[in-house]
N, C-alpha and C positions, 0 to 999 in steps of 0.2 A: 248553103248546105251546112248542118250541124253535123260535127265530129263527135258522134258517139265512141263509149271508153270500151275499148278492146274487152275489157271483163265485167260485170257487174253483177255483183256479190249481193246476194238478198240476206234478210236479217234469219232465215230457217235455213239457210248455205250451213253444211257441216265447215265448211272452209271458215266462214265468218267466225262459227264459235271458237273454231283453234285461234284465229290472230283477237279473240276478246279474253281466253284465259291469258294467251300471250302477253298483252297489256298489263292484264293484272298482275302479274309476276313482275312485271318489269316494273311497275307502281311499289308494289314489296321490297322492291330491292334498294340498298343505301343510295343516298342521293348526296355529290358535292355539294357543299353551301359553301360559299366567298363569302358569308360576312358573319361576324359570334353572335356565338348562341346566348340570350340571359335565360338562367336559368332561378327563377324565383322561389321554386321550391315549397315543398309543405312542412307547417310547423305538428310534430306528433312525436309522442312520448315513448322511448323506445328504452326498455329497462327504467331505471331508474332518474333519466331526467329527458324534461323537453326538447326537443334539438329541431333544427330544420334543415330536413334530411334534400338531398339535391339529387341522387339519383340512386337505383335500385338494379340490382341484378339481375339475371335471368328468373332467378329462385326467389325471388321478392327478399333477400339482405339488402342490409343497408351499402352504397359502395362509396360515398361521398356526402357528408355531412357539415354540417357547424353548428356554433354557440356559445356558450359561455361555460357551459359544463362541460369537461371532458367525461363520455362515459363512462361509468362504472366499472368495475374489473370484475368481471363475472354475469355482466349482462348478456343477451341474447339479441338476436336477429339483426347480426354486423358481418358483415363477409371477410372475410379472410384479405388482410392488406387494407381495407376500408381505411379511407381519409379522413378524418376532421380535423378543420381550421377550428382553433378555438377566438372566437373574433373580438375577445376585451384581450389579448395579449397586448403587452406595452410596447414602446417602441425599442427599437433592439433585442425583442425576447422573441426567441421562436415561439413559434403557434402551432404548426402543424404537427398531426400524430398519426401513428400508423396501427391498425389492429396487428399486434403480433400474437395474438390470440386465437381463438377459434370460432365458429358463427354459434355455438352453444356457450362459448364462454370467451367475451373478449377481454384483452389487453392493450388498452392503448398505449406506446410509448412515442413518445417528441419525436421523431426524427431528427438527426443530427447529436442528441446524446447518447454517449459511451455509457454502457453500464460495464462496472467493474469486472463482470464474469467473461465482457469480451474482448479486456487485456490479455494478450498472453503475457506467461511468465519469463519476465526480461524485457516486456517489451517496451516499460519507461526506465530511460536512463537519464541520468542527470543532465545530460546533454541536451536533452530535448526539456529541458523545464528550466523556462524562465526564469532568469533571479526575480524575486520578491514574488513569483506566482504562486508558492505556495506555503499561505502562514497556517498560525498555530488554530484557528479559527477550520481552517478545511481538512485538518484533519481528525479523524477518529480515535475517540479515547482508546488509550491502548493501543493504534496504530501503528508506531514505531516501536519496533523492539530493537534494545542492545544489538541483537546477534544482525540485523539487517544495517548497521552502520560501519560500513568500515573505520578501521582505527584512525589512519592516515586525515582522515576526514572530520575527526575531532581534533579543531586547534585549539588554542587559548584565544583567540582574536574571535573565534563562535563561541566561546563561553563568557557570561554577562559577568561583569562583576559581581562581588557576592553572593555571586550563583551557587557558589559550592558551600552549603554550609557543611555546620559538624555532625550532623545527622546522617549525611548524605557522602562520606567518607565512609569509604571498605573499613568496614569491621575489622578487628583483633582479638585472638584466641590466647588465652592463658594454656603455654605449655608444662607439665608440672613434670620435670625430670627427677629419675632417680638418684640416689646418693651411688652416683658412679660415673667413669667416664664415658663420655657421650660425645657422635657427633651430629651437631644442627646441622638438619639438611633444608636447601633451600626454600620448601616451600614453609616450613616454620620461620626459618628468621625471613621471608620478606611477609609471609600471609599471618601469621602471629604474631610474634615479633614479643612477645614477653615470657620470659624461661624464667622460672623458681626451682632451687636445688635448697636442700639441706642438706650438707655434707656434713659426713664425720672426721674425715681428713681430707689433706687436700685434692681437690680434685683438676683433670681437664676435659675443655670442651672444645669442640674441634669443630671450625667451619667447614661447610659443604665447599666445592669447588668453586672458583669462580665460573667455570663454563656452566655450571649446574644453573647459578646465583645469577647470570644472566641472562639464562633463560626461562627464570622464572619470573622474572619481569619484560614481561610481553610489552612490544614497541618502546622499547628501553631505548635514553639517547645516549651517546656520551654524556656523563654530568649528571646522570640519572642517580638519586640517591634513593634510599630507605633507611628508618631505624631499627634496631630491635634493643631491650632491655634484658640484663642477667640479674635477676634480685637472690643474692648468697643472702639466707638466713640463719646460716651458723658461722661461728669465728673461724672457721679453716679459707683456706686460700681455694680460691678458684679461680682456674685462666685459662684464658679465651688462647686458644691456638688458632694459625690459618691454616686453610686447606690448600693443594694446588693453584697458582695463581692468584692467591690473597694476599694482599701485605696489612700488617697491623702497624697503626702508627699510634703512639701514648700507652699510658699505664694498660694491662690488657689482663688484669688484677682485681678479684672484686672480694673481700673478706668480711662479711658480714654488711656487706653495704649493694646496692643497688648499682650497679654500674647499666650506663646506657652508651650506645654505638652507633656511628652512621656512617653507613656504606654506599661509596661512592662506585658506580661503574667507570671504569677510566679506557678501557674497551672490550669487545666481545672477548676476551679472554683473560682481561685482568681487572680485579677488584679493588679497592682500598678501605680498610677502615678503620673510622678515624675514633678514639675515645673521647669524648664530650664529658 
């Protein structure tokens, strides 16, 4: 005796056609694979250079690529994020880039490099950079300006020898006083430092303070000096007075002659100065 099947479904069964769409659907749908995919890809010229693109988007962009060219900036049909490996990269040099563009106009950039616009401000400190990481070589003309150095951080041991020449010394202004008494205020005798008087009789000239006088020399040490010169071009007498907190040491007398001075800081509140 043969055991006939409980059901039998003919190929014009409305039942039969439901479990053949069924199939299909299920044929449609993703499938696990255990073992990699190679993906060999076609070679075609997409903007401006050949590439051999590996896969494509819904919307027919490119979404994974390589070659030797990195795309053009401004080319077309790259999806948004799209990969290319560039494959002559050397050893130790990144290769991979990313569209940060758009599929009407991309931008490839490296992955893994910083561009400048996405430091924040503050956000390198010396701390974080290496001694010798960074020479004169990586950085840009005009890069460093005065005002981004702090003072404390220019020693004599950073500066080369005969680094400083005479050119490269702050400037001095000729101050030209009148035939009368006057008194030099700090930032003449430390930022000029040369006074011409002709007097018709004697005259005096009277220094600024020394609180004044040291703080116009900014990161001033103990022992911190400057000059300045008094040129008398007439025969009368002129003399140098001090102001608060200055002591004069020697002749302090200049009568048709030139006399020069150097002023010693001895501390935040007292000056010296000596005639030379």
């Amino acid at each position: 005796m043969v055991d006939k099947p409980i059901l039998e479904i003919g190929k014009g069964c409305k039942f039969y056609r439901l479990l053949k769409q069924l199939r299909q659907k299920i044929n449609k749908m993703a499938k696990i694979l255990n073992r990699a995919l190679k993906l060999c890809g076609q070679e075609q010229k997409i903007g401006t250079y050949s590439i051999q693109i590996l896969e494509f988007d819904v919307n027919g962009m490119v979404m994974r690529a390589q070659g030797i060219n990195v795309p053009a900036n401004g080319d077309v049909g790259f999806a948004k994020s799209c990969l290319f490996v560039k494959t002559d990269a050397g050893a130790g040099t990144k290769g991979l880039y990313e569209n940060q563009g758009t599929t009407t106009s991309c931008s490839f950039n490296l992955i893994g490099a910083i561009d400048t616009a996405e430091i924040a401000d503050a956000a390198v400190t010396t701390a974080k950079i290496a001694d010798l990481n960074v020479t004169t070589g990586k950085l840009a003309a005009n890069a460093v300006e005065t005002v981004k150095i702090l003072d404390a951080n220019v020693t004599t041991a950073k500066i080369a020898d005969a680094a400083i020449t005479q050119p490269k010394v702050k400037t001095k202004a000729v101050v030209a006083l009148a035939d009368a008494d006057a008194t030099l205020t700090a930032t003449q005798m430390v930022d000029s430092g040369i006074f011409t008087i002709t007097p018709t009789v004697a005259r005096t000239l009277t220094t600024d303070t020394a609180d004044n006088l040291v703080a116009a020399m900014a990161g001033y040490q103990v022992g911190t000096w400057f000059e300045f010169t008094i040129v008398c071009l007439a025969a009368f007498a002129v003399t140098l007075a001090a102001g608060t907190g200055v002591t004069i040491v020697g002749d302090a007398v200049a009568n048709n002659v030139s006399a020069t001075f150097k002023a010693r800081i001895d501390s935040a509140t007292a000056v010296t100065i000596y005639r030379l």
